[in-house]
N, CA, C and O of each residue as an XYZ file, in Angstrom:
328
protein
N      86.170    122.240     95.771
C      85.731    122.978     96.946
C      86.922    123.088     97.893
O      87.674    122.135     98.096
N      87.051    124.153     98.404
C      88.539    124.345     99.186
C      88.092    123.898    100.742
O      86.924    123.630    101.022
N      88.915    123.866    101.470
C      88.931    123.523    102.763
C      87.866    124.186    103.672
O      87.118    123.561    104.424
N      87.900    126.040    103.448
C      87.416    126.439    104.204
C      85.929    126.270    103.921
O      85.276    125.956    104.916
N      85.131    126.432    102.585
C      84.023    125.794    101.937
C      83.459    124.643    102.907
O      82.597    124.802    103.771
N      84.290    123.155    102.504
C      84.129    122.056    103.567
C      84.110    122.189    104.776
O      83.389    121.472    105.470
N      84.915    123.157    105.303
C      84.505    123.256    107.382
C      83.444    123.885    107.375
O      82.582    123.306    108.035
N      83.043    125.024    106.822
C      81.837    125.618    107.008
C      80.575    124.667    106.887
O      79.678    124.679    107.730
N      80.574    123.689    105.566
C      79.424    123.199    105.491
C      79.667    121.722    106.534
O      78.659    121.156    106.959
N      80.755    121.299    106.808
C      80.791    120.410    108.407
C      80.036    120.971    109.476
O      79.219    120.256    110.055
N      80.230    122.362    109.872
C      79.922    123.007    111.500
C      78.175    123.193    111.124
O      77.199    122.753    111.731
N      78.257    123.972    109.959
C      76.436    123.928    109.771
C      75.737    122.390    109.587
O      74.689    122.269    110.222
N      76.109    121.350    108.911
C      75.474    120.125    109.123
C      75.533    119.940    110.991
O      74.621    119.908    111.818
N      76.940    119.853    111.127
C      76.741    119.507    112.851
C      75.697    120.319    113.501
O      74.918    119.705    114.230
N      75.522    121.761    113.347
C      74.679    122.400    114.035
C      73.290    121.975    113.544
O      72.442    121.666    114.381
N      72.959    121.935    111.997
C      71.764    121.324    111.869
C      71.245    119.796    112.793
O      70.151    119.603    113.324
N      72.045    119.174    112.762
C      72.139    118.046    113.545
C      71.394    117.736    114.952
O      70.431    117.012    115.206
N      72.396    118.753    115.958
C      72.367    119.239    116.837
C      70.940    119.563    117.338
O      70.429    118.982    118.296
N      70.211    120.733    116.469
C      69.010    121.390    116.392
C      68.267    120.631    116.445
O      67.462    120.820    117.357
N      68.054    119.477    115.668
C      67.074    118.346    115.295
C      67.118    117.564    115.984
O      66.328    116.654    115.732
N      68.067    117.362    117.339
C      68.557    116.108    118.198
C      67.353    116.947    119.303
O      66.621    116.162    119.906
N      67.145    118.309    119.557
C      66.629    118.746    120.682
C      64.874    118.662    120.500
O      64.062    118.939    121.382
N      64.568    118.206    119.118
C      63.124    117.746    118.734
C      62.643    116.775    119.612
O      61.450    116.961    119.853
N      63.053    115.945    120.101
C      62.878    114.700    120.716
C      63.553    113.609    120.963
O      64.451    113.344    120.163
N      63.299    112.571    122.247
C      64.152    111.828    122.575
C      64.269    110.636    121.610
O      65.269    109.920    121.668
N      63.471    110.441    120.890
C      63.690    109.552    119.625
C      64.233    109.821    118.739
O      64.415    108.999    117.841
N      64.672    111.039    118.683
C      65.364    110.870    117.219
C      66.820    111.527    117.613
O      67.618    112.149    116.912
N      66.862    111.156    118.997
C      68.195    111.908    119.699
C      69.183    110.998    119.034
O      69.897    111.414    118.121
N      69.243    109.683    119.499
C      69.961    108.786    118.436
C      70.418    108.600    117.722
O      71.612    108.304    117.760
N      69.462    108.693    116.259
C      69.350    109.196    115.096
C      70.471    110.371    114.811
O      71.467    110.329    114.089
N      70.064    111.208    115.462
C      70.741    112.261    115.151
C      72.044    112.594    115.944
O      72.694    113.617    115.728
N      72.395    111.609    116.923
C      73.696    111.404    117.611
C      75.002    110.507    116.030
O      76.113    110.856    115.629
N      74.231    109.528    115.683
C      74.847    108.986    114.903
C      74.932    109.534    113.759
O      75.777    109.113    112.970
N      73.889    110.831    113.328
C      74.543    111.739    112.333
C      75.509    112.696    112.341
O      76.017    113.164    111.322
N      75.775    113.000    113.445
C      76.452    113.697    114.307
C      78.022    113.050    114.183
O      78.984    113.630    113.679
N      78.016    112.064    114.617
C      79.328    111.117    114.519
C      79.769    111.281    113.186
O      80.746    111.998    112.966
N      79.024    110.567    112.041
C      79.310    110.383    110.635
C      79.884    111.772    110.565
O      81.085    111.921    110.339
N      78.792    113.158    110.814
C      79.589    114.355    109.931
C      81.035    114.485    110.667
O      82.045    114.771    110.025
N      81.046    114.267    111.958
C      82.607    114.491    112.561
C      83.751    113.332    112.105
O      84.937    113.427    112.422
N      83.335    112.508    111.510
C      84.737    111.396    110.794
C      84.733    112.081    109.573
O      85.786    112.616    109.225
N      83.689    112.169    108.818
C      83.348    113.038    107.497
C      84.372    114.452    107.730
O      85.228    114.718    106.886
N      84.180    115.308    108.962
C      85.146    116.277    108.964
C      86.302    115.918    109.169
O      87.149    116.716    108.768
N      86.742    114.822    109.746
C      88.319    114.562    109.622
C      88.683    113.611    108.473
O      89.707    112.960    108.269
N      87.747    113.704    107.910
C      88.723    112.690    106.250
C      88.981    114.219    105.741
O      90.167    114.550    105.710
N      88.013    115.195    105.337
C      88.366    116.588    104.496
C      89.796    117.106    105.616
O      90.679    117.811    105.127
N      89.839    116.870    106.418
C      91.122    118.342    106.853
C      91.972    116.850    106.874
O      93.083    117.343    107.069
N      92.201    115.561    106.818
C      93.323    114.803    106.699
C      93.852    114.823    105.252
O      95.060    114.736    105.033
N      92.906    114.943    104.227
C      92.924    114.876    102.955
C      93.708    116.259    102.534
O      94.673    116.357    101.776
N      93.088    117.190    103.170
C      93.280    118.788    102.806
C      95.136    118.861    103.957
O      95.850    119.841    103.748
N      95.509    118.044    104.758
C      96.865    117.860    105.098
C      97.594    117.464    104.131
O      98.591    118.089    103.770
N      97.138    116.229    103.515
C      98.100    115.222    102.697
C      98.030    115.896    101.164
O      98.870    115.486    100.363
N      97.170    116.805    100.759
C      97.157    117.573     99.291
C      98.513    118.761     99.554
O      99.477    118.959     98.815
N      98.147    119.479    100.970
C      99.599    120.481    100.976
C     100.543    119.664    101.002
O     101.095    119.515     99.911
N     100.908    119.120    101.775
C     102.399    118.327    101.739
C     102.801    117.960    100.303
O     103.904    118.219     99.820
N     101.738    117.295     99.629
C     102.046    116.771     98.195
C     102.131    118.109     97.286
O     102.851    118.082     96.288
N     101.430    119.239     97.606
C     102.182    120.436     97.049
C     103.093    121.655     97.155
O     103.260    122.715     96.553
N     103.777    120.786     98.558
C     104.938    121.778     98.984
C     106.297    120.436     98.420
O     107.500    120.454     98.681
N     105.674    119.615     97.771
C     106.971    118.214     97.567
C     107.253    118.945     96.234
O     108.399    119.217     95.875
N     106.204    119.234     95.554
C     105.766    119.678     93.875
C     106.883    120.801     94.354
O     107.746    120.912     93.484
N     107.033    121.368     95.098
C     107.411    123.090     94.585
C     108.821    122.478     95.409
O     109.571    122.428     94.434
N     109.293    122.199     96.064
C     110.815    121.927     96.342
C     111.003    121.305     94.936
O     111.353    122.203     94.170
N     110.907    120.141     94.317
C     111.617    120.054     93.306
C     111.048    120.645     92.221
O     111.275    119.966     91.219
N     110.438    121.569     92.003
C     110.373    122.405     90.862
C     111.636    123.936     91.105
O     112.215    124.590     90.237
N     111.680    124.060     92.563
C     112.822    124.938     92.674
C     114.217    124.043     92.254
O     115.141    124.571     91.634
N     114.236    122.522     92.710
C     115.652    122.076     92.535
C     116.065    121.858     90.840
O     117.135    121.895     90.233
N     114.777    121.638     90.473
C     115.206    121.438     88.755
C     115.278    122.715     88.308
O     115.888    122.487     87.263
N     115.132    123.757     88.315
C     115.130    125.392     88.179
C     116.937    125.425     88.463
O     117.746    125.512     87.540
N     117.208    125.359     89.522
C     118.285    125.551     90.268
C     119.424    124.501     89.509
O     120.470    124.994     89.088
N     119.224    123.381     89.395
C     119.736    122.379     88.504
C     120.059    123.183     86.512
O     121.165    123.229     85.975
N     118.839    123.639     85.927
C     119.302    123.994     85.101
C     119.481    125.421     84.470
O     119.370    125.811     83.308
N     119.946    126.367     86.194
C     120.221    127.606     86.281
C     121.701    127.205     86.077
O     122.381    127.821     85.256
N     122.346    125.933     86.986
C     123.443    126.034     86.868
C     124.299    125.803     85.907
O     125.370    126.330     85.608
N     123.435    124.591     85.280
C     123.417    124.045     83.586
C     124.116    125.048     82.469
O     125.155    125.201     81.826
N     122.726    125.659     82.709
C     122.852    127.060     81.737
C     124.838    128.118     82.425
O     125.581    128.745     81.671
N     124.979    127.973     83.439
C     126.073    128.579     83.898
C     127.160    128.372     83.404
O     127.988    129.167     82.961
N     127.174    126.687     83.512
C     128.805    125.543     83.030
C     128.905    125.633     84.451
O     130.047    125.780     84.886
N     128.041    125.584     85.206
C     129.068    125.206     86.527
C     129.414    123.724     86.379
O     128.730    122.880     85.801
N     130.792    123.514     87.103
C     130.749    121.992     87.372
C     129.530    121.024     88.185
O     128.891    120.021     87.867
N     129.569    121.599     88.978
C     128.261    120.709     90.166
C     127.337    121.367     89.811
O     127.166    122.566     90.035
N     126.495    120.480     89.090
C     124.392    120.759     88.712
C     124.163    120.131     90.046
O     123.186    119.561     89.561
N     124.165    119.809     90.991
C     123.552    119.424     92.151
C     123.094    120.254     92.793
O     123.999    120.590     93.557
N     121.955    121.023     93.056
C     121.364    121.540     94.106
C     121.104    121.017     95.512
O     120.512    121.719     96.332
């Protein structure tokens, strides 16, 4: 499920939430502390959905440097160092 998938179904739980908190003062609570859970719940998905790009912008720098490494290979340059 991609990111934007997960925020959507975060803001509609919160709003469901929300809706059900205005039923009554008893289950305001209840539904304060569901409220909480889905908002830590929304920041594990967009911390998670941070730390997956980074780990696939690491993937694609060294897939350009080994490219680049055995572009030069293939050349005879002296320095393969990218």
């Amino acid at each position: 499920m991609n990111i934007n998938k997960k925020s959507t179904l975060v803001v509609l739980a919160l709003s469901a939430a929300l809706g059900l908190s205005a039923c009554g003062d008893k289950n305001a609570e209840e539904a304060g502390e569901k409220v909480d859970e889905l908002i830590a719940d929304g920041k594990s998905v967009v911390r998670d959905a941070g730390d997956k790009a980074e780990e696939m912008a690491t993937d694609a720098g060294n897939a350009i440097e080994d490219a680049c490494e055995k572009a030069k290979e293939k050349a005879g340059a002296e320095d393969s160092d990218c």
